[in-house]
C-alpha positions in Angstrom: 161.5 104.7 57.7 164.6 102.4 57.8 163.5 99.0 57.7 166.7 96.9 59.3 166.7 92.9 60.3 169.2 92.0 63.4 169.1 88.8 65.3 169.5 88.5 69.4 173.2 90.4 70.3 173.2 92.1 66.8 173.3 96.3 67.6 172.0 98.9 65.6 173.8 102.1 66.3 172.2 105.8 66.3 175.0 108.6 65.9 172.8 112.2 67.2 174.4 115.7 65.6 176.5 116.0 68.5 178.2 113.1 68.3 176.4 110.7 70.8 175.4 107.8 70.3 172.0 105.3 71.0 172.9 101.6 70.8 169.7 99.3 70.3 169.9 95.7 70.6 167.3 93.0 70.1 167.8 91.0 73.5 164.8 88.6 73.3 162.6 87.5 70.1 159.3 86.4 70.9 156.5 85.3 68.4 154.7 88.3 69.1 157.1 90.7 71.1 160.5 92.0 70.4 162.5 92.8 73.4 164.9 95.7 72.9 168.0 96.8 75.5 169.0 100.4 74.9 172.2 102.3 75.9 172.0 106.3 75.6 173.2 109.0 77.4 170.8 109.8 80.3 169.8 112.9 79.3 168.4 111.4 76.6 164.6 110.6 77.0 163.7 107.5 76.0 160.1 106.4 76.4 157.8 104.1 74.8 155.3 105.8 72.7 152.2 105.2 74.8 154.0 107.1 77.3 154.8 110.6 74.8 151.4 110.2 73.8 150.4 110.6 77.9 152.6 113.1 78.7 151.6 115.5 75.6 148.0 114.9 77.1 149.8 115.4 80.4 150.9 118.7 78.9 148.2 119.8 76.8 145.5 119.4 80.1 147.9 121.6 82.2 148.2 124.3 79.6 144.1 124.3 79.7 143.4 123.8 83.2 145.9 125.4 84.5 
């Protein structure tokens, strides 16, 4: 894991394979939440990871129930 410090308006920059690129920004520093704005391409899924964690559930209780 990269471990990286930023203050408010600071970006950290993903480049993907392809060439695209994922821009995270710390907007708002709270003493205990962190408030990020992100800038992607929208065919790039960005979710929190509760919400992965629901729809592999999501997923997996389809596959069984059908």
């Amino acid at each position: 894991m990269l471990v990286l410090s930023r203050e408010v308006g600071e970006r950290v920059i993903c480049t993907l394979p392809d060439g695209q690129k994922i821009e995270i920004m710390p907007i708002r520093i709270s003493p205990d939440k962190v408030r990020l704005g992100i800038t992607a391409a929208p065919e790039i899924e960005i979710d929190r990871e509760e919400v992965v964690m629901l729809k592999k559930q999501m997923e997996v209780d389809l596959l069984t129930n059908g």
